[in-house]
MDAnalysis code that builds the backbone (N, CA, C; Angstrom):
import MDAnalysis as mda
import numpy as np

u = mda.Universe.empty(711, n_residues=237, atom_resindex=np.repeat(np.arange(237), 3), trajectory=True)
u.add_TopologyAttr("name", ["N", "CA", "C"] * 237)
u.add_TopologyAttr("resid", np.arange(1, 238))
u.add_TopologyAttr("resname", ["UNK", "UNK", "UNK", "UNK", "UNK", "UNK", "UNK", "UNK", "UNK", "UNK", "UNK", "UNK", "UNK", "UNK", "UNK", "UNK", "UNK", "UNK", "UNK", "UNK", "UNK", "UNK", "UNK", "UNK", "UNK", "UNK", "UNK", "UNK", "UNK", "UNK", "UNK", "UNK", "UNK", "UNK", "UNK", "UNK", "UNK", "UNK", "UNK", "UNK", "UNK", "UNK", "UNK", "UNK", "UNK", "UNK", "UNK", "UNK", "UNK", "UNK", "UNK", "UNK", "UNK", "UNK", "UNK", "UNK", "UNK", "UNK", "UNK", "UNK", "UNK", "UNK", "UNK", "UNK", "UNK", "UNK", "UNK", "UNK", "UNK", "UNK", "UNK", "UNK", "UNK", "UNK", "UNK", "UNK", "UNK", "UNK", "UNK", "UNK", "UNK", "UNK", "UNK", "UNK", "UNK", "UNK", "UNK", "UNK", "UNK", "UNK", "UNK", "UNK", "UNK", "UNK", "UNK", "UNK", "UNK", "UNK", "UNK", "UNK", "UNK", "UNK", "UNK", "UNK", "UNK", "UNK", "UNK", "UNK", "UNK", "UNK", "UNK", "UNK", "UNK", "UNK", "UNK", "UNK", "UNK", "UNK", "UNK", "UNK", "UNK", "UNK", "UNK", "UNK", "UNK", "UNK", "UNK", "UNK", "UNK", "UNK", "UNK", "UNK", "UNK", "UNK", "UNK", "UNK", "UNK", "UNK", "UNK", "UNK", "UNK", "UNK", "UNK", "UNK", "UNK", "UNK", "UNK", "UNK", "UNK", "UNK", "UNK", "UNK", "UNK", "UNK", "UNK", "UNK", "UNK", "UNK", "UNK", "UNK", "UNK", "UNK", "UNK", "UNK", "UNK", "UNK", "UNK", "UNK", "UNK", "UNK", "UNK", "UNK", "UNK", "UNK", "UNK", "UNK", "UNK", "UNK", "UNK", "UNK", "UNK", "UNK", "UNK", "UNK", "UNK", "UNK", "UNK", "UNK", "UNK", "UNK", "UNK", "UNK", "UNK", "UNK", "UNK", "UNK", "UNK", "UNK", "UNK", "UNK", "UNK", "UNK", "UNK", "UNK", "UNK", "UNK", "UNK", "UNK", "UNK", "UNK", "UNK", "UNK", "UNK", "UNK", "UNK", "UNK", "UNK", "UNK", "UNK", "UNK", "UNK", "UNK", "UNK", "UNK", "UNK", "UNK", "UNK", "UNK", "UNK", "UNK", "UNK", "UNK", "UNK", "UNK", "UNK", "UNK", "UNK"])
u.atoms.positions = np.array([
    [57.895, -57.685, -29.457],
    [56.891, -58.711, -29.740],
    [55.737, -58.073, -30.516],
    [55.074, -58.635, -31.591],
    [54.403, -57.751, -32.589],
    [52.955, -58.200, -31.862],
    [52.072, -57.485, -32.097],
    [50.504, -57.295, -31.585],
    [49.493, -58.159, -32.139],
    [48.559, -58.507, -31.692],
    [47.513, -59.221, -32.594],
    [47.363, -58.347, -34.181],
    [47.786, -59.269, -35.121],
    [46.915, -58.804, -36.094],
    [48.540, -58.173, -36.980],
    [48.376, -57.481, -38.200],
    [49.538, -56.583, -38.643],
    [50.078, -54.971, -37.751],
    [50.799, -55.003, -37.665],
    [51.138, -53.302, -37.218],
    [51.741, -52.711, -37.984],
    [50.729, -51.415, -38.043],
    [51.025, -50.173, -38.692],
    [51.045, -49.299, -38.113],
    [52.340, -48.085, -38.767],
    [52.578, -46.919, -38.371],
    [52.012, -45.876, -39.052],
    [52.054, -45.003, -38.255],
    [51.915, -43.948, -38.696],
    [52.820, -42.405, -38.731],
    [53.598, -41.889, -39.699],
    [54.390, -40.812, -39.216],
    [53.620, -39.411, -39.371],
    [53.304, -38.730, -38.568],
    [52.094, -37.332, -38.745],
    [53.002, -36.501, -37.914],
    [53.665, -35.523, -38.500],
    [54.313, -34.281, -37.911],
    [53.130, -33.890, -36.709],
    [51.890, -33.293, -37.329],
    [50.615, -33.029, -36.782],
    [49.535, -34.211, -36.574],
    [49.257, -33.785, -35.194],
    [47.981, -35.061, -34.747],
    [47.557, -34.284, -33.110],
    [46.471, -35.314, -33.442],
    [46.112, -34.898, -31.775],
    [46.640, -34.781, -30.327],
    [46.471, -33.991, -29.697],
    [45.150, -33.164, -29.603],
    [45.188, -31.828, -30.308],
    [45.973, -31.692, -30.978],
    [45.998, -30.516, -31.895],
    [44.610, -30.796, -32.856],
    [43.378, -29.388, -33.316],
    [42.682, -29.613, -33.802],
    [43.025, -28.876, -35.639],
    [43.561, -29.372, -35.819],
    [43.916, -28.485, -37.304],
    [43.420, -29.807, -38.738],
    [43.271, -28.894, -39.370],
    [42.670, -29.933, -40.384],
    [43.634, -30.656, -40.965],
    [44.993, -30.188, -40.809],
    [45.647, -31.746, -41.217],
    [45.828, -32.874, -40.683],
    [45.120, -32.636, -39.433],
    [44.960, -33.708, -38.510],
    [43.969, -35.327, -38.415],
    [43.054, -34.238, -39.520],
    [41.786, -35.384, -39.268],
    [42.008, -36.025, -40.028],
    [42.715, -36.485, -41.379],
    [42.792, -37.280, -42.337],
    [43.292, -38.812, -41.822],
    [44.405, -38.405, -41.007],
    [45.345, -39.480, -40.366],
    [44.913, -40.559, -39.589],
    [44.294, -39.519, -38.447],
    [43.791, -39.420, -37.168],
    [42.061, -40.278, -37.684],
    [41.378, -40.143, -38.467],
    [40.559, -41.149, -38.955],
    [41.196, -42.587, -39.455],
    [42.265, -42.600, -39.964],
    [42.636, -43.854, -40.528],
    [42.990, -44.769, -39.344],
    [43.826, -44.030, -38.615],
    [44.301, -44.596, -37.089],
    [43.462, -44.730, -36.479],
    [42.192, -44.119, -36.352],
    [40.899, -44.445, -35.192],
    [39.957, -45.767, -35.714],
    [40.103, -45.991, -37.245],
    [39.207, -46.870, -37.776],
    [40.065, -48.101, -38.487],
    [41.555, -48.093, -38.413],
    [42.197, -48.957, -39.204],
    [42.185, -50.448, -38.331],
    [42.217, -50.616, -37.684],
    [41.632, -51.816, -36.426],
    [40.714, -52.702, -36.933],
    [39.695, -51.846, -37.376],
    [38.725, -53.042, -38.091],
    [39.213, -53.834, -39.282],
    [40.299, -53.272, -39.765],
    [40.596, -54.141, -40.784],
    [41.885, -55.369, -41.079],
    [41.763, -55.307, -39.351],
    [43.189, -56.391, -39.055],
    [44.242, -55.562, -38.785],
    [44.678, -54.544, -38.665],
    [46.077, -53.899, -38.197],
    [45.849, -53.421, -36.879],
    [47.031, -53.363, -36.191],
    [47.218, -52.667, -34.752],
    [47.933, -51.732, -35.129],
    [47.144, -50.242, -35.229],
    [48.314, -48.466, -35.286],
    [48.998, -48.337, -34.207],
    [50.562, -47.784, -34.742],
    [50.868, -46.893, -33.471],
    [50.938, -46.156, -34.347],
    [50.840, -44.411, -33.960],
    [51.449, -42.899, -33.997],
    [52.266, -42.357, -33.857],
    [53.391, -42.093, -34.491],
    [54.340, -41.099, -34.021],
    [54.078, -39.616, -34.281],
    [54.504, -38.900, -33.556],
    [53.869, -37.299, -33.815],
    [55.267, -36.706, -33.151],
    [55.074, -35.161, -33.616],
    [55.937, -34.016, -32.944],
    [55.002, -33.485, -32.404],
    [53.217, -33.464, -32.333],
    [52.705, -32.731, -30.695],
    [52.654, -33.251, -29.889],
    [52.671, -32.144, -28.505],
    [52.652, -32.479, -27.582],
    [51.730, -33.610, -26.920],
    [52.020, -34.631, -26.192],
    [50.848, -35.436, -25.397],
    [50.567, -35.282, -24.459],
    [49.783, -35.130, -23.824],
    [49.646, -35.097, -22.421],
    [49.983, -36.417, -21.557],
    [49.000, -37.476, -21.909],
    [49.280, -38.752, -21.380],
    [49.811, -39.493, -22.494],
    [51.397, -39.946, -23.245],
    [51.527, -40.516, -24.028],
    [51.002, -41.955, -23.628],
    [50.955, -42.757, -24.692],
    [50.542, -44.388, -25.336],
    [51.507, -45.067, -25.920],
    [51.367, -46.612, -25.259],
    [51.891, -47.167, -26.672],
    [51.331, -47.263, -27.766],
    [50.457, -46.285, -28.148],
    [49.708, -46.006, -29.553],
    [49.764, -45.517, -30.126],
    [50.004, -44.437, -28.955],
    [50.602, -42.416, -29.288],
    [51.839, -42.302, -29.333],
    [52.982, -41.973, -30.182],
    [54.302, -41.738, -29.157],
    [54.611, -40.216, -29.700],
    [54.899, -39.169, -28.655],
    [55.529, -38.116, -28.914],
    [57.127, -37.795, -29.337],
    [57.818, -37.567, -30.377],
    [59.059, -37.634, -30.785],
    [59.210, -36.228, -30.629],
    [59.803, -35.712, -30.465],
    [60.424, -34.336, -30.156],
    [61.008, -33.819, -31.425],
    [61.191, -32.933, -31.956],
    [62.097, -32.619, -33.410],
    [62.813, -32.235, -32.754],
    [64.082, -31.831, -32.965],
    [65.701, -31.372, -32.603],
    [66.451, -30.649, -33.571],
    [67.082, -29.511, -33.252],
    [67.867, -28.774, -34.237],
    [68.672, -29.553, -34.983],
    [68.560, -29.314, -36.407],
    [69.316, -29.933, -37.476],
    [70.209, -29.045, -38.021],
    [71.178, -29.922, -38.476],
    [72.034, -28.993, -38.873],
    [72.500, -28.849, -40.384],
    [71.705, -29.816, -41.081],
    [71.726, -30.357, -42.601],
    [71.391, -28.982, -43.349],
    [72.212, -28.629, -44.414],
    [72.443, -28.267, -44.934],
    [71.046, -27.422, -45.740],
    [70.472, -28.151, -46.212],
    [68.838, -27.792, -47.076],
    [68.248, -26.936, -46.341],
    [67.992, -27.092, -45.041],
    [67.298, -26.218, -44.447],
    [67.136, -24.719, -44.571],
    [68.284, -24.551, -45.268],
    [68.648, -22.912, -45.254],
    [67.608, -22.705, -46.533],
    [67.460, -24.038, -47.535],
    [66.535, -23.564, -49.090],
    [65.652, -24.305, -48.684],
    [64.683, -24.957, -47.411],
    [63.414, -25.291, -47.902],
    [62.762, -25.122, -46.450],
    [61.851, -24.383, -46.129],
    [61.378, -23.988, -45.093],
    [60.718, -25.354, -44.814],
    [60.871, -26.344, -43.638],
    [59.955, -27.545, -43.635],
    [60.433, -28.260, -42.229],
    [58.867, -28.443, -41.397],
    [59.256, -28.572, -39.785],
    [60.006, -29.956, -40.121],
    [59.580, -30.605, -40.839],
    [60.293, -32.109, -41.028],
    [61.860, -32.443, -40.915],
    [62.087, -31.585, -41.303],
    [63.850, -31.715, -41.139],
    [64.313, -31.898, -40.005],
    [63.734, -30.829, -39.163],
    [63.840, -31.313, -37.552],
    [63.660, -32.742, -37.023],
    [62.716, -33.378, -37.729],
    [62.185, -34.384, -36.989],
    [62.500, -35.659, -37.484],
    [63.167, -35.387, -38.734],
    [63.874, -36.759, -38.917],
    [64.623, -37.489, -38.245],
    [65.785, -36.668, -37.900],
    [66.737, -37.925, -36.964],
    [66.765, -38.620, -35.910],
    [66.036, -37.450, -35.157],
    [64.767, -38.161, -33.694],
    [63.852, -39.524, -34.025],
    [63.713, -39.024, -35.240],
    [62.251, -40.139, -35.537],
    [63.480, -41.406, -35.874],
    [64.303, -41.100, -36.255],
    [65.202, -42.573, -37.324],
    [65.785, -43.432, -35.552],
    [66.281, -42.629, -35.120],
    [66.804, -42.940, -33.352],
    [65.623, -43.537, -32.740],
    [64.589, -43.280, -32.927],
    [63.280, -43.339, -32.069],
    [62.945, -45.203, -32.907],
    [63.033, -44.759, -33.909],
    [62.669, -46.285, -34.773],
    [63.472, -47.346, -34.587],
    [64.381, -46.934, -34.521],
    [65.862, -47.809, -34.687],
    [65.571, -48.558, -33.343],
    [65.038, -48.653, -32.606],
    [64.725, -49.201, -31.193],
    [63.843, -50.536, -31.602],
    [63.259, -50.529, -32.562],
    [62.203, -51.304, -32.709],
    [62.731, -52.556, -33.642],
    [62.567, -53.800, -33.336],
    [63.462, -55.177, -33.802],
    [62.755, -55.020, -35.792],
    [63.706, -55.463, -36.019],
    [63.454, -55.512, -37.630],
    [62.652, -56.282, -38.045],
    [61.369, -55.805, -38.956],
    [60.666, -56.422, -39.225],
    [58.764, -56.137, -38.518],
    [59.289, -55.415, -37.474],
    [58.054, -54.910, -36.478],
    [56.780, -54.629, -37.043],
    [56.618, -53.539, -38.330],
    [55.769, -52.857, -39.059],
    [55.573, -53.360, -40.595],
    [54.248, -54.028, -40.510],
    [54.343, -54.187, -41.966],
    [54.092, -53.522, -42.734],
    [53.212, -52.194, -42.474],
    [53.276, -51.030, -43.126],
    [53.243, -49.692, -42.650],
    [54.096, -48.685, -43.144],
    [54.334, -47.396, -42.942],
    [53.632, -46.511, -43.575],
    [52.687, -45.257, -43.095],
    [52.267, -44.388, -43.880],
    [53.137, -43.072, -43.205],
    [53.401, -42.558, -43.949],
    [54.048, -40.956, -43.566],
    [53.232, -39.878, -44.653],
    [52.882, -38.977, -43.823],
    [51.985, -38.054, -44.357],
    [52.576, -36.728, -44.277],
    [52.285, -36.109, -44.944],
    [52.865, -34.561, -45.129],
    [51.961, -33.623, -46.040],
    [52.038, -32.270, -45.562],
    [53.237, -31.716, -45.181],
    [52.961, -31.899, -43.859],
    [54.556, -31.022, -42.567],
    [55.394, -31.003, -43.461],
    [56.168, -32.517, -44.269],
    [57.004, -32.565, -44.854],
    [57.630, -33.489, -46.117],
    [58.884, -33.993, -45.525],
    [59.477, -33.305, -44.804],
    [61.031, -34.144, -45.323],
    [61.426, -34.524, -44.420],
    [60.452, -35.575, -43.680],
    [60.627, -36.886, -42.863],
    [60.649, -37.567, -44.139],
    [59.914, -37.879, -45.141],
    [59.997, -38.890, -45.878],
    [61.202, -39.336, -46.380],
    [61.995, -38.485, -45.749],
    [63.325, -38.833, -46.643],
    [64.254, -40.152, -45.740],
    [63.404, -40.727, -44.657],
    [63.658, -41.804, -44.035],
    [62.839, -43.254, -44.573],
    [62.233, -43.046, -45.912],
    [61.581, -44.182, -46.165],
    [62.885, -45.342, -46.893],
    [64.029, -45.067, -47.301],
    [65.395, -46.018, -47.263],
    [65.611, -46.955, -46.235],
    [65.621, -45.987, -45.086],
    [65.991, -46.517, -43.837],
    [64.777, -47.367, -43.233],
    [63.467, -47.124, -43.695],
    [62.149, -47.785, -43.223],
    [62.240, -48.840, -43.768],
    [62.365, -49.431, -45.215],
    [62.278, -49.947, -45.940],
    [63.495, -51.043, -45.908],
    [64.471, -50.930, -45.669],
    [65.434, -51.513, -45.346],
    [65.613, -52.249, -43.889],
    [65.179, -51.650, -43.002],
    [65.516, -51.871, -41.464],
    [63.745, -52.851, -41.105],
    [62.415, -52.702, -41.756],
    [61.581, -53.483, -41.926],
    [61.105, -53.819, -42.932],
    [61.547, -53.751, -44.170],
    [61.181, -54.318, -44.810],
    [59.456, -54.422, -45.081],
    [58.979, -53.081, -45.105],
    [57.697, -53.069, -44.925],
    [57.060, -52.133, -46.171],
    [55.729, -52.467, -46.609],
    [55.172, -51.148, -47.443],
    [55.140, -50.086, -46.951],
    [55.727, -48.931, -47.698],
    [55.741, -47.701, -47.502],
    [54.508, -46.781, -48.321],
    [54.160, -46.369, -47.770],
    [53.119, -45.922, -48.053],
    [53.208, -44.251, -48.135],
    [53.343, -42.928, -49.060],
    [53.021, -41.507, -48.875],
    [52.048, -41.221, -48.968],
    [51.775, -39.968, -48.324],
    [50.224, -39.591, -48.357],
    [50.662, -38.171, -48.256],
    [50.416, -37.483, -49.580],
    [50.562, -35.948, -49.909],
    [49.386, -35.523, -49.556],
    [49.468, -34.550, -48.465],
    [47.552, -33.777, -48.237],
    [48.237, -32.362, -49.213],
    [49.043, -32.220, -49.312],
    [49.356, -30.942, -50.304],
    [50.505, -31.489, -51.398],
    [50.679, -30.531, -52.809],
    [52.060, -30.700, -53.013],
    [53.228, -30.120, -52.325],
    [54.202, -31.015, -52.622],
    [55.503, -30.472, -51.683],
    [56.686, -29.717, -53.305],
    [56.363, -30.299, -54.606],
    [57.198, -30.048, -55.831],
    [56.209, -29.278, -56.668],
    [56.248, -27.660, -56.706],
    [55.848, -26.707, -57.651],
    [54.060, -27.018, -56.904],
    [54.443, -26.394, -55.617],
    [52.888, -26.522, -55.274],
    [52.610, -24.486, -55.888],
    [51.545, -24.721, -56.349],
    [51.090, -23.404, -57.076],
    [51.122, -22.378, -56.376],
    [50.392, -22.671, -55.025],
    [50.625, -21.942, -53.912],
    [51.440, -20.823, -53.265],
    [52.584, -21.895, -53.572],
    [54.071, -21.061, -52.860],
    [54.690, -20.233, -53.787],
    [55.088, -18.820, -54.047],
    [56.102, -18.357, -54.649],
    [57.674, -18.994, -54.845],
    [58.228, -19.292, -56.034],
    [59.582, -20.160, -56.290],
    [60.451, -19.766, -57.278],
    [61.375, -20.451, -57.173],
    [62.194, -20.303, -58.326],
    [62.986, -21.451, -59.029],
    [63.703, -20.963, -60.016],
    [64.194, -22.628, -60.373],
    [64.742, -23.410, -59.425],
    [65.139, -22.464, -59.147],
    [66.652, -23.366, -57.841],
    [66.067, -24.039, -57.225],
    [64.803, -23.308, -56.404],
    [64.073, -24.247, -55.479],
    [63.058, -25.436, -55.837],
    [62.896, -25.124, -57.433],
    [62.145, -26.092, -57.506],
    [63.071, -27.418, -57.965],
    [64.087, -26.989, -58.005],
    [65.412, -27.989, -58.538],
    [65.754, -28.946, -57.253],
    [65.700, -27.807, -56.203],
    [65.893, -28.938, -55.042],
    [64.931, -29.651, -53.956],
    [63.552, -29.348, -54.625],
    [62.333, -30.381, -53.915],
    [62.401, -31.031, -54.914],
    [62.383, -30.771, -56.344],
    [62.000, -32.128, -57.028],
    [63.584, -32.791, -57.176],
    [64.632, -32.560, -56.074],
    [65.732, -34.113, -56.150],
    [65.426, -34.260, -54.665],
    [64.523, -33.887, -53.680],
    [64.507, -34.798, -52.874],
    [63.302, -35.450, -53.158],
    [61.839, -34.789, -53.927],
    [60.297, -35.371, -53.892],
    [61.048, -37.082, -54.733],
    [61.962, -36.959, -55.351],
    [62.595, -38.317, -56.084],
    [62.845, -39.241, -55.002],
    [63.740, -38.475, -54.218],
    [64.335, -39.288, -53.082],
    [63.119, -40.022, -52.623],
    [62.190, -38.952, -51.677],
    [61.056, -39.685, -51.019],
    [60.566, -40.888, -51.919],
    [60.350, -41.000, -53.214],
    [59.497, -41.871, -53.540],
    [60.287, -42.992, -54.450],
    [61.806, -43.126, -54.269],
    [62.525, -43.905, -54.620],
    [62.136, -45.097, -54.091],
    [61.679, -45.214, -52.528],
    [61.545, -46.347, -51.857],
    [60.485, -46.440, -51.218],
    [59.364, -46.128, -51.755],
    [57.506, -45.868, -51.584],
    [57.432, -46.845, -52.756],
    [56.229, -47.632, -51.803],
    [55.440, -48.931, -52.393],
    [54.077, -47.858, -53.435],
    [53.707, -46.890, -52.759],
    [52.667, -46.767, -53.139],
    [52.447, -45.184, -52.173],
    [52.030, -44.297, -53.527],
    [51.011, -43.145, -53.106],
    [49.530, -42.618, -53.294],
    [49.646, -41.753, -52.186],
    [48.008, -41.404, -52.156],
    [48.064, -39.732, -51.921],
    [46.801, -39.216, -52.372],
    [46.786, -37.915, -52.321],
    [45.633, -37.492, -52.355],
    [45.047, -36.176, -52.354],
    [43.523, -35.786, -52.028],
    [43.012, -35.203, -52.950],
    [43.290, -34.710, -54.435],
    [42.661, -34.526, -55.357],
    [43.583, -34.931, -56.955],
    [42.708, -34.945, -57.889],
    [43.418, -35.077, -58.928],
    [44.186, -34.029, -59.776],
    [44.226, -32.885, -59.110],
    [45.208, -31.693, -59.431],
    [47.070, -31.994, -58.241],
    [46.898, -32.615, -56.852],
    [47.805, -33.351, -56.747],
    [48.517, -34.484, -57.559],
    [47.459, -35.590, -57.914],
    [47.831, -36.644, -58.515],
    [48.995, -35.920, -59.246],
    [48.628, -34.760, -60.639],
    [49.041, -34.745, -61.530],
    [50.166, -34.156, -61.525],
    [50.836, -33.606, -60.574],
    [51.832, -33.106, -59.434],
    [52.925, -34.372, -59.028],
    [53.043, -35.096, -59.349],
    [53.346, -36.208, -58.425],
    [53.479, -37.633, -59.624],
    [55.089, -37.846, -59.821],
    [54.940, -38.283, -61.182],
    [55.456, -39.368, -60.122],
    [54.510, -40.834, -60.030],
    [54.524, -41.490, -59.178],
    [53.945, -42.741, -60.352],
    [54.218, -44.215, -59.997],
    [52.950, -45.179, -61.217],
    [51.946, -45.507, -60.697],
    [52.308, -46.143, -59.008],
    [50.744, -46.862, -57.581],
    [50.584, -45.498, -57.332],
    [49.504, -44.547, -57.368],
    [49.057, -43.705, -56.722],
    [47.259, -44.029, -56.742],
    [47.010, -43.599, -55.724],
    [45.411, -43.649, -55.493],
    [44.828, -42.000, -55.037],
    [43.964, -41.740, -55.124],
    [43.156, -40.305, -54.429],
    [42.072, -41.271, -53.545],
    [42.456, -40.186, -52.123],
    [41.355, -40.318, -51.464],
    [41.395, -38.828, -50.550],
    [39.515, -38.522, -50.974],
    [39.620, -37.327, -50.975],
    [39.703, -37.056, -49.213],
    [40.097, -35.916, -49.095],
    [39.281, -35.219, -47.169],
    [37.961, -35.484, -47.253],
    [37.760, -36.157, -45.690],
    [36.612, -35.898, -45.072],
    [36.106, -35.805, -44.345],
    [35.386, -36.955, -43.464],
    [35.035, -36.546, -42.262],
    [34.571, -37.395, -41.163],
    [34.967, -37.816, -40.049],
    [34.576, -38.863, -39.053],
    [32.466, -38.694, -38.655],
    [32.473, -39.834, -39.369],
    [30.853, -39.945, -39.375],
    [30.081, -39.690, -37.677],
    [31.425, -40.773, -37.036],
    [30.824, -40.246, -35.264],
    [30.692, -39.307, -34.718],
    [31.877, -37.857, -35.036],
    [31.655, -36.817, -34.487],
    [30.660, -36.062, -35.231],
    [30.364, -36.375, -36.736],
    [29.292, -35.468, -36.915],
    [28.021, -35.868, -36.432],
    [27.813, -37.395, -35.466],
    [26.348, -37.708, -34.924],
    [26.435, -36.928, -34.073],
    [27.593, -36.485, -33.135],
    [27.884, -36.191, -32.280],
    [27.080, -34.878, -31.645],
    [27.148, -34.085, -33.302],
    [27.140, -32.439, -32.781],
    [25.363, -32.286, -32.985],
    [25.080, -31.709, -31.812],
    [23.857, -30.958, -31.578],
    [23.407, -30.257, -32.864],
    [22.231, -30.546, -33.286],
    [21.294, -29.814, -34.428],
    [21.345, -28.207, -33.967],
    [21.279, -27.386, -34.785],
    [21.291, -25.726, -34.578],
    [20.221, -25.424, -34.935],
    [18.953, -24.694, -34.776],
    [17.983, -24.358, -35.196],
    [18.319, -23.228, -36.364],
    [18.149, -23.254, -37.644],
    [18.472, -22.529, -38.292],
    [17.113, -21.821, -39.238],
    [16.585, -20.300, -39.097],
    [15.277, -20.421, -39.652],
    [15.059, -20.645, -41.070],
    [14.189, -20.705, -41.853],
    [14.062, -21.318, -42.615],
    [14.113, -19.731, -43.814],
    [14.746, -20.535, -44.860],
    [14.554, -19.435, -45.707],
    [14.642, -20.317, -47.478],
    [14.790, -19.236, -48.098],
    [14.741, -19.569, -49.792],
    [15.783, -20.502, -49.412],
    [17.279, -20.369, -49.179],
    [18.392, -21.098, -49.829],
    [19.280, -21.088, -48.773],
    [20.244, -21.607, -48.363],
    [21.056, -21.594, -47.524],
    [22.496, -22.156, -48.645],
    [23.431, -22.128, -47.617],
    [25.099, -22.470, -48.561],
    [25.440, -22.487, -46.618],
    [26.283, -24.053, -46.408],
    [27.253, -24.263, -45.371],
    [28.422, -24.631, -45.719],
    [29.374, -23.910, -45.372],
    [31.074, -24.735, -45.537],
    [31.475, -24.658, -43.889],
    [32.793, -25.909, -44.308],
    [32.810, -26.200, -42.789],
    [34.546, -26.714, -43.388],
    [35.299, -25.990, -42.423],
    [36.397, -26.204, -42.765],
    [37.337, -25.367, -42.954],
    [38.636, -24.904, -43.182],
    [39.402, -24.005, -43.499],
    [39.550, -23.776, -44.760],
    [39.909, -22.106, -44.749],
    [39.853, -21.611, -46.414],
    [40.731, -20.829, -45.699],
    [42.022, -21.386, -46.939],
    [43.472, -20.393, -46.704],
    [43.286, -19.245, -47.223],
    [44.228, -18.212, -46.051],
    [44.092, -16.860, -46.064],
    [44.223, -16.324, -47.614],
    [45.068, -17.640, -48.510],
    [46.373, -16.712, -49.679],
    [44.615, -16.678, -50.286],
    [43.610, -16.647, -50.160],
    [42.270, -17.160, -51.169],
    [41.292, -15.525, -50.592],
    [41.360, -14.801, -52.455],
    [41.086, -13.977, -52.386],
    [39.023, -14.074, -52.289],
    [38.092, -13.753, -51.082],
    [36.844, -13.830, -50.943],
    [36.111, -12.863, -51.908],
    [36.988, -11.847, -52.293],
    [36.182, -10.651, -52.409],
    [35.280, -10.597, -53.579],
    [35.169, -11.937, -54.391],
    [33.962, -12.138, -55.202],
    [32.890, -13.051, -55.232],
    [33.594, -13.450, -54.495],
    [32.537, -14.341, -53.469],
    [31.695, -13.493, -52.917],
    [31.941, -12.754, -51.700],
    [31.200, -12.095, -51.286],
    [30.438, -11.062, -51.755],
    [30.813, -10.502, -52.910],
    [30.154, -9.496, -53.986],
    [28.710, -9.987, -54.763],
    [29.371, -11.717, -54.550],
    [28.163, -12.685, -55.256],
    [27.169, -12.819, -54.193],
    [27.394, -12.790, -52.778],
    [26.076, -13.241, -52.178],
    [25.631, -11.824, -51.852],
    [26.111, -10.814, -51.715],
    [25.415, -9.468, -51.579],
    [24.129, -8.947, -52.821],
    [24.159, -9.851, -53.923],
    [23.746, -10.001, -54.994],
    [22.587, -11.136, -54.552],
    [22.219, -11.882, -54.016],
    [21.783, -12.972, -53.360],
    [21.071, -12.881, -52.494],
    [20.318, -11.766, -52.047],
    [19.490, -11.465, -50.324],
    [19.036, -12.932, -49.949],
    [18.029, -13.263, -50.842],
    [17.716, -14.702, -50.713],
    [18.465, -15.886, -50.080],
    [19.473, -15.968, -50.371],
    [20.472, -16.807, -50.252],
    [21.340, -16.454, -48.630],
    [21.495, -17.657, -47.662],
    [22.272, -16.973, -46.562],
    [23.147, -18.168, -46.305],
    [24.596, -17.251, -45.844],
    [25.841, -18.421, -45.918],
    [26.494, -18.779, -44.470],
    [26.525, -19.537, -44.484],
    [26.871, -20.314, -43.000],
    [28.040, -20.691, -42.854],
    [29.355, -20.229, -42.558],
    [30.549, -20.750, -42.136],
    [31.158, -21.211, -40.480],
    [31.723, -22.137, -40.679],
    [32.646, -23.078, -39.667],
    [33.513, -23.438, -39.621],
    [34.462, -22.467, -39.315],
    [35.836, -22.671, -39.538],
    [36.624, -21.546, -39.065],
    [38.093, -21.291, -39.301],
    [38.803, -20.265, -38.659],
    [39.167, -18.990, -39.818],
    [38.801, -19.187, -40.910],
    [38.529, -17.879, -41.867],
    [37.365, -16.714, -41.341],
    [37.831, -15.343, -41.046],
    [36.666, -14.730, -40.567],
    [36.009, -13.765, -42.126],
    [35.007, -13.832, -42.242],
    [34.049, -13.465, -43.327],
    [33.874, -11.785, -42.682],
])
């Protein structure tokens, strides 16, 4: 029986109570999508403590598909659980699906989404998954994300992504950017820090991947007495 209002899903490998920053993107849309006429549920692979019918924990399960051996990606696991897990639900249930990644290759159930409800599918790349710059590759491999990144978006209404160096990654026609950010409540939330006062200050707040070389950065503020830098996050300076 469907809920007041539209219902939407959500597929997030990662979510709460896990605190990792691929978490908060989702995990805001789902905390605030209510106001705009939809009822979320969640599916996730973390753990819950007290699951919901809001929350549901899907378990990933050893796969035995073939790719796995060429594309390192928790998703593979968690597809067929998730397709079994869905398949429960009367056709037609969800009028729209967002699946977010990484990891990616759950999306490769948006056929079966799309078919079995008949609903907008929606991707949401927080990274690239085809020739992300990032990763060391080769042809081969980039031969076989970009015939599944096809697959995924054979049967996607519409994508979204977080900067315009993704966009351009992502040969898609409905795509939108919406960048990371940040739940306005928890930042009322947090206690003021007394910080003394000086010429200049610089705060980042957030993760900065390890592969990200600092060491001129920091050459620049040693150059800088004036200047003092404030980090929050799990990179140690």
């Amino acid at each position: 029986m469907k809920r007041n209002g539209k219902n939407i899903l959500f597929l997030s490998y990662f979510y709460l109570p896990l605190q990792a920053v691929g978490v908060k993107r989702v995990a805001y849309w789902a905390k605030h999508i209510s106001a705009y006429g939809y009822s979320p549920t969640v599916m996730t692979a973390i753990k819950q403590e007290t699951p919901t019918e809001d929350v549901l924990e899907i378990k990933p399960e050893n796969s035995s598909n073939w790719y796995r051996y060429f594309i390192k990606d928790q998703g593979i696991a968690w597809t067929a659980p998730l397709e079994k897990a869905l398949s429960e639900y009367p056709a037609g249930y969800f009028d729209t699906i967002l699946i977010t990644g990484g990891p990616f290759m759950h999306m490769l159930l948006t056929k079966f989404l799309k078919q079995h409800f008949k609903a907008q599918i929606v991707l949401d790349f927080r990274d690239p998954f085809y020739k992300n710059p990032r990763f060391q590759t080769s042809f081969f491999k980039d031969w076989v994300k970009g015939y599944f990144q096809k697959r995924f978006l054979r049967y996607a209404d519409k994508v979204i992504t977080v900067n315009e160096e993704c966009r351009q990654l992502i040969d898609f026609e409905d795509m939108a950017v919406i960048d990371n950010g940040f739940d306005e409540e928890e930042l009322l939330a947090v206690k003021a820090k007394n910080i003394p006062e000086e010429k200049g200050r610089i705060m980042a707040i957030g993760r900065i991947d390890d592969a990200f070389d600092l060491t001129a950065w920091k050459n620049s503020l040693e150059q800088l007495p004036a200047v003092s830098f404030h980090y929050a996050g799990s990179r140690v300076f």
